[in-house]
C-alpha positions as CSV (number, residue, x, y, z in Angstrom):
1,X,0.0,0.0,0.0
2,X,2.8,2.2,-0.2
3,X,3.9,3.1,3.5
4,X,6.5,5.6,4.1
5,X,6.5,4.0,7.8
6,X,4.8,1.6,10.0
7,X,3.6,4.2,12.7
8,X,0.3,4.6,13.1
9,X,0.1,8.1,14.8
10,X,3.5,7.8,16.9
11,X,5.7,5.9,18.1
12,X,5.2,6.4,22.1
13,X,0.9,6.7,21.4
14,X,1.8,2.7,19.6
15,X,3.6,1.5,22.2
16,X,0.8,2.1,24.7
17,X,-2.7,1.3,22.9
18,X,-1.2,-1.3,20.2
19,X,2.1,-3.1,20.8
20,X,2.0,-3.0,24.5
21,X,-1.5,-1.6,26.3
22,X,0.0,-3.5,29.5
23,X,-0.7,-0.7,31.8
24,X,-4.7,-1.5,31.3
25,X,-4.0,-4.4,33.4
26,X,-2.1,-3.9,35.9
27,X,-3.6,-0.7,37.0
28,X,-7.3,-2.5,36.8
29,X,-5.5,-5.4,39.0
30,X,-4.1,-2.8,41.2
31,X,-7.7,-1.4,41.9
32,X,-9.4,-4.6,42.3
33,X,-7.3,-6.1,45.0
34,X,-6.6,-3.7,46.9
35,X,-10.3,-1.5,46.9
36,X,-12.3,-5.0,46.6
37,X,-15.4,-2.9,47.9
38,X,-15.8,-1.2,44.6
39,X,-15.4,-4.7,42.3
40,X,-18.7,-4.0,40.8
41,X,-18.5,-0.4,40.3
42,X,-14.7,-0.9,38.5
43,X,-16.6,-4.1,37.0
44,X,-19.6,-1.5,35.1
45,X,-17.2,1.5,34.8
46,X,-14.4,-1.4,32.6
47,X,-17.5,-2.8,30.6
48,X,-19.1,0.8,30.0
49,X,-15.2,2.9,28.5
50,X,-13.8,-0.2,26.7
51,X,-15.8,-3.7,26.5
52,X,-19.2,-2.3,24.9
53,X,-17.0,1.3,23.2
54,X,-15.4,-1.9,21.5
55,X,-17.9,-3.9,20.4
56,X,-19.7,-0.2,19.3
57,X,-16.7,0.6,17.5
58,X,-17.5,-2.1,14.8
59,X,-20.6,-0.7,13.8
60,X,-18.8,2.6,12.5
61,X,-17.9,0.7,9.4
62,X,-21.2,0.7,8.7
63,X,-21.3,4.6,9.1
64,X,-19.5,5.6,6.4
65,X,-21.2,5.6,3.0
66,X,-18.4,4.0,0.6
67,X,-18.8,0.8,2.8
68,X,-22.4,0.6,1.6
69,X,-22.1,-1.1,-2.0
70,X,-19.5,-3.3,-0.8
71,X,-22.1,-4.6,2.2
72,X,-24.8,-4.7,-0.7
73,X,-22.3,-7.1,-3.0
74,X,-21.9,-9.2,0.5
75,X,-25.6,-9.2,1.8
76,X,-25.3,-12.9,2.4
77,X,-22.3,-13.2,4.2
78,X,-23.0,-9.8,6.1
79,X,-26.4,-10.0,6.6
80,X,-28.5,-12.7,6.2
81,X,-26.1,-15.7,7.0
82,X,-25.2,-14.3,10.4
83,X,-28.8,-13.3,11.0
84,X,-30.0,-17.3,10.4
85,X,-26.7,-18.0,12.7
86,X,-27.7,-15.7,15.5
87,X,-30.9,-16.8,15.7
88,X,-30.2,-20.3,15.8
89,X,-27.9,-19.4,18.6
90,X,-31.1,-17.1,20.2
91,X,-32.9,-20.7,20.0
92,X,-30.2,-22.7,21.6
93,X,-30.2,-20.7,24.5
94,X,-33.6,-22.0,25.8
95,X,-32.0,-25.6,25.8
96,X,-29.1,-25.2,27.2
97,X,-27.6,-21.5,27.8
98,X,-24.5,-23.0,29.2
99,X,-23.7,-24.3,25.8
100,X,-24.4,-21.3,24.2
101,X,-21.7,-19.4,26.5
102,X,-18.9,-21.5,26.2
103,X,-19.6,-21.3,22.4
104,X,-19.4,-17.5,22.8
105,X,-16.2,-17.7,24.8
106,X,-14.3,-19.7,22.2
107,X,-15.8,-17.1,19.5
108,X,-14.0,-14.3,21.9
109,X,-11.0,-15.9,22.1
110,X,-10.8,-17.6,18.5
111,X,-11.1,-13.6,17.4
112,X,-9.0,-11.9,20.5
113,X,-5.9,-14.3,19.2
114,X,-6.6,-13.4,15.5
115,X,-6.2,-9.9,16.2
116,X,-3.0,-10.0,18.8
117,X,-1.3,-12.5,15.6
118,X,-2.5,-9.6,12.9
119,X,-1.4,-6.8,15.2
120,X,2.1,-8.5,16.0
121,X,2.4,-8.5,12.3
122,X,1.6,-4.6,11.5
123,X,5.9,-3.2,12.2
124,X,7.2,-5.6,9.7
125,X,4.3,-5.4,7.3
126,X,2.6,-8.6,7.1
127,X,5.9,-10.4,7.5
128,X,5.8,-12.3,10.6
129,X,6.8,-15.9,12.3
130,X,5.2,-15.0,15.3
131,X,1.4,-17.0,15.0
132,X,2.3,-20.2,16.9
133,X,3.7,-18.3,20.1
134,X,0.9,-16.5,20.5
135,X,-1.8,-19.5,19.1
136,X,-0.9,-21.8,21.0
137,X,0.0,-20.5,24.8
138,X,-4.1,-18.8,24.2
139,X,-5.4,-21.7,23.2
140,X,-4.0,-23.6,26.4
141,X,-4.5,-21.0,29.0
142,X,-8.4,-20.7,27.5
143,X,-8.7,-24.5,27.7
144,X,-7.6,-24.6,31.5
145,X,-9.6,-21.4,32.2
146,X,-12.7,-22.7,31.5
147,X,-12.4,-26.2,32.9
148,X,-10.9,-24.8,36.0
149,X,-11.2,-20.6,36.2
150,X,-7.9,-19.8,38.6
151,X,-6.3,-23.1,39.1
152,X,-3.2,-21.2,40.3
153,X,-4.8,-18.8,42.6
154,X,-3.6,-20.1,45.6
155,X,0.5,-18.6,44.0
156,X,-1.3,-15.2,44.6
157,X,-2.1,-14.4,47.8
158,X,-3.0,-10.8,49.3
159,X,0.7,-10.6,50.9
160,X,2.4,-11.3,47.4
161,X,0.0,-10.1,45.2
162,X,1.3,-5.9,45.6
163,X,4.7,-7.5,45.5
164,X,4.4,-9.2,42.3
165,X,2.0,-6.1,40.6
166,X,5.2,-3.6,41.8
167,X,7.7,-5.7,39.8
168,X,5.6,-6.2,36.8
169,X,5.1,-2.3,37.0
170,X,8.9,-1.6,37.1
171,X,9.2,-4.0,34.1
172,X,6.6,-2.5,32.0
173,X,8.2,0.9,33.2
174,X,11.9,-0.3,31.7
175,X,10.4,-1.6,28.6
176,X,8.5,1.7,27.7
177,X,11.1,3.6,28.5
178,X,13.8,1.3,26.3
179,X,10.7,2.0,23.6
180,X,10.2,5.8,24.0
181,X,14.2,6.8,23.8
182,X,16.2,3.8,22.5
183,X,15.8,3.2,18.7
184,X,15.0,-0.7,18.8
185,X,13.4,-1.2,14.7
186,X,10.1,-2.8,14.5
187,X,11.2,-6.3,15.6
188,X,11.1,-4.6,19.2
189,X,7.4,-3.8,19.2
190,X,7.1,-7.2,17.5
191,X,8.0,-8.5,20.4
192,X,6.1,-6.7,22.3
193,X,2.6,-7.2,20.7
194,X,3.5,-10.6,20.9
195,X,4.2,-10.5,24.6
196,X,0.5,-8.6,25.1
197,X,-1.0,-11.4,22.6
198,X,0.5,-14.5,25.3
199,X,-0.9,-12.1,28.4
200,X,-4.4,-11.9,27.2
201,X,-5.6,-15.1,28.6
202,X,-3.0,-15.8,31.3
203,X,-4.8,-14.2,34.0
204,X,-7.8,-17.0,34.0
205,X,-5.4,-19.3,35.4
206,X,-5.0,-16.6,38.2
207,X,-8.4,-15.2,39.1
208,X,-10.9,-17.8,39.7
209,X,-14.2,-15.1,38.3
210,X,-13.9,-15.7,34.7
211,X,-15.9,-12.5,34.1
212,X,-13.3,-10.4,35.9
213,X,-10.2,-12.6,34.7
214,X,-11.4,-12.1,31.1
215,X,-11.8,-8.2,31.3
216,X,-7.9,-7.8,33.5
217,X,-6.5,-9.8,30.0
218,X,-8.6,-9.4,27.4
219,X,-9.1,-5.5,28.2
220,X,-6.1,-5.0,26.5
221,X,-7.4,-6.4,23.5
222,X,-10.1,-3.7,23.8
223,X,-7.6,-0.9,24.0
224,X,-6.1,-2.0,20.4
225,X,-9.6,-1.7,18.6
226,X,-10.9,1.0,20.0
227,X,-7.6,2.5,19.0
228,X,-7.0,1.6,15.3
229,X,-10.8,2.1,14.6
230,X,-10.9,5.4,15.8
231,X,-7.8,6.3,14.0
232,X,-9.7,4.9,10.9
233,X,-12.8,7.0,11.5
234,X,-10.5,10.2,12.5
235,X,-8.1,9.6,9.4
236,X,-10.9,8.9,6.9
237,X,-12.5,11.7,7.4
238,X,-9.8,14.6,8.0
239,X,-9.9,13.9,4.0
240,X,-13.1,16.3,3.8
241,X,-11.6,18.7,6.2
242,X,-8.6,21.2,6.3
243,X,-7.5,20.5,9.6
244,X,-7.9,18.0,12.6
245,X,-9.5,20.3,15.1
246,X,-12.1,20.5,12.5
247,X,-12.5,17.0,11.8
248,X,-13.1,16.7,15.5
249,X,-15.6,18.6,15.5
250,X,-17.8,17.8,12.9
251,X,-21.3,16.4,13.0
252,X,-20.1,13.0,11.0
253,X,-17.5,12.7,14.7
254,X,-20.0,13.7,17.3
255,X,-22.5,11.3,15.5
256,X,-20.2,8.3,15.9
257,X,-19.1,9.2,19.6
258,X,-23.1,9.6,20.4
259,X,-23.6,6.1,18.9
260,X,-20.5,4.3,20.8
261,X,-21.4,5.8,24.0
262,X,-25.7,5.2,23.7
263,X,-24.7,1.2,22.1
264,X,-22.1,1.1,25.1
265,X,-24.5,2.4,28.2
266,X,-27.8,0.0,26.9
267,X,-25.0,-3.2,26.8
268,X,-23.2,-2.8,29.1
269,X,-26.4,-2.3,31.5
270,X,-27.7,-5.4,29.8
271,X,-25.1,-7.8,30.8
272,X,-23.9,-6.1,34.2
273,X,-27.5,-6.8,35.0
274,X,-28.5,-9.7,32.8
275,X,-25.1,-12.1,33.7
276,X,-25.7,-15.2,34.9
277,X,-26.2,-15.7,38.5
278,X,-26.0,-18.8,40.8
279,X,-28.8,-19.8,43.2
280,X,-27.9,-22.8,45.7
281,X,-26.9,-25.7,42.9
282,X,-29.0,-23.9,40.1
283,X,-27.6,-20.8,38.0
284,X,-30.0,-18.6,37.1
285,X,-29.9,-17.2,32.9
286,X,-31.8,-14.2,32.2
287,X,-32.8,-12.8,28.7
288,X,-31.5,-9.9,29.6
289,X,-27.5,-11.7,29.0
290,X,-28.9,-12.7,25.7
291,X,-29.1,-9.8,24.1
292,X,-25.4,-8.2,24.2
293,X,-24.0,-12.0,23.9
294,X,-25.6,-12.0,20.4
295,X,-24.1,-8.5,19.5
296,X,-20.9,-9.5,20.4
297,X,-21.0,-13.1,18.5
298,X,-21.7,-10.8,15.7
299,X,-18.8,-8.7,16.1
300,X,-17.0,-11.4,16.3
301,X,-18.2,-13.1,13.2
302,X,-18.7,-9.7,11.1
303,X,-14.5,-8.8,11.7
304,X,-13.3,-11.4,9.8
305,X,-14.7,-9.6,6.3
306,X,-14.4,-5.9,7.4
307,X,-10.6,-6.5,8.1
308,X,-10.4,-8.4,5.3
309,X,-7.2,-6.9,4.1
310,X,-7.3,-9.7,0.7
311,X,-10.3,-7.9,-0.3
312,X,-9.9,-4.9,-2.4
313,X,-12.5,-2.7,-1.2
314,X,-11.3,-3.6,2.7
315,X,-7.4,-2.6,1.6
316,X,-8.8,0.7,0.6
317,X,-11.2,1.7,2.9
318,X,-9.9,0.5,5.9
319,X,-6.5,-0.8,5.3
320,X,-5.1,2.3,3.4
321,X,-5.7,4.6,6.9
322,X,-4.0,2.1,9.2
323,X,-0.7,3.3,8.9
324,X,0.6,7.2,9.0
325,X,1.9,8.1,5.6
């Protein structure tokens, strides 16, 4: 495509939100452990600014008007195929709802990898070996995670747990620093998005609430999307403007942020409400869950053709804006 560089904005804004968004973890780990009386408030205020903005985000492809013909040419794959899918899935869930989660949990993950593998790839172009090292150490930790949510809880203990968070700070600390004012090449943040990629599930193994293990890991994850799409969106449509301040505050911006942050406030009441809850021996599934859960198996099944970089249309209208030129 013709990149003078494989930056996206900058160099230090890349290293926090895309190679290395570590910080998201540690500092919601930081609050949960030691203010445990807020867990639910953190819990709503995490799933409000980054789990729902994210899955928001995805509908802003369908905000911009070039994207239209090309979901026209794609009806069935982008509309009507996932729409007999979902509601299949809608029907499952008053057989067995269990079934229906652990499918939507492998979705997630099966899509959270793809991403850390494609984003691990964007400083070298494309070119990279780096798939299997972040495939397979997800794939084992999710497998684990789900049979038995924090099977190595009991190496964390409130004693150790400020200890261990401190030296994982100072880490991150040295490694951002080496980023921001030693000249390492790309292969450095490589390495780093591959590091963030093998992180994402690792704290199931830790925290035995798979709900709050997911969002300390996987909120990363969240950070990158909301990131490159709004670059996108911001990028795009500087074109019709003569400067960014303007962009910023156009109708076409302020229309997208009013959509992420409606979509974000309705879901993420939806499933902070709606989650499942256990009663004695029985867990109790509300309706209420269903509705975001099939939102999000969408965005997890509409992302594999809107960045699509093999298609044509997909290399120029969201692939050509990825990278600053």
């Amino acid at each position: 495509m013709g990149y003078k560089n494989t930056n996206l904005i900058n160099n230090p804004s890349d290293i926090l939100f895309i190679y290395f968004p570590f910080w998201f973890s540690l500092i919601y780990l930081l609050l949960l452990l030691n203010l445990p009386y807020l867990g639910s408030i953190l819990f709503f205020i995490i799933l409000f600014l980054f789990a729902e903005t994210h899955f928001a985000s995805t509908w802003l492809f369908f905000f911009d008007r070039q994207n239209w013909q090309w979901v026209n040419a794609n009806l069935y794959h982008v509309q009507i195929l996932p729409l007999f899918l979902l509601l299949s899935i809608a029907g499952l869930w008053f057989f067995n709802p269990n079934v229906v989660l652990i499918f939507h949990y492998l979705a997630s993950g099966w899509h959270v990898t793809r991403q850390s593998v494609a984003i691990s790839k964007l400083p070298n172009k494309g070119r990279s070996r780096s798939s299997i090292y972040i495939y397979l150490p997800s794939l084992i930790f999710i497998a684990i995670g789900l049979y038995q949510p924090g099977i190595l809880s009991d190496y964390l203990t409130r004693s150790n747990i400020n200890i261990v968070i401190s030296f994982l700070f100072l880490l991150y600390f040295i490694l951002i620093y080496s980023s921001f004012y030693i000249h390492h090449g790309n292969k450095f943040k490589s390495i780093l998005s591959v590091i963030t990629g093998i992180f994402i599930y690792l704290p199931i193994l830790f925290i035995d609430d798979l709900a709050i293990a997911t969002a300390v890991g996987v909120g990363m994850h969240w950070i990158q999307y909301i990131y490159l799409v709004w670059i996108i969106n911001i990028r795009k449509l500087s074109t019709k403007f003569k400067s960014l301040n303007q962009t910023l505050k156009s109708s076409a911006i302020l229309r997208r942020i009013g959509f992420v942050i409606t979509y974000s406030l309705i879901m993420t009441t939806l499933t902070f409400f709606g989650m499942p809850k256990k009663l004695g021996e029985e867990v109790n599934y509300s309706l209420l869950y269903l509705i975001p859960i099939l939102f999000q198996l969408y965005h997890f099944y509409i992302d594999a053709y809107i960045w699509k970089f093999s298609d044509s249309h997909i290399r120029s209208s969201v692939g050509a804006y990825i990278t600053r030129v």
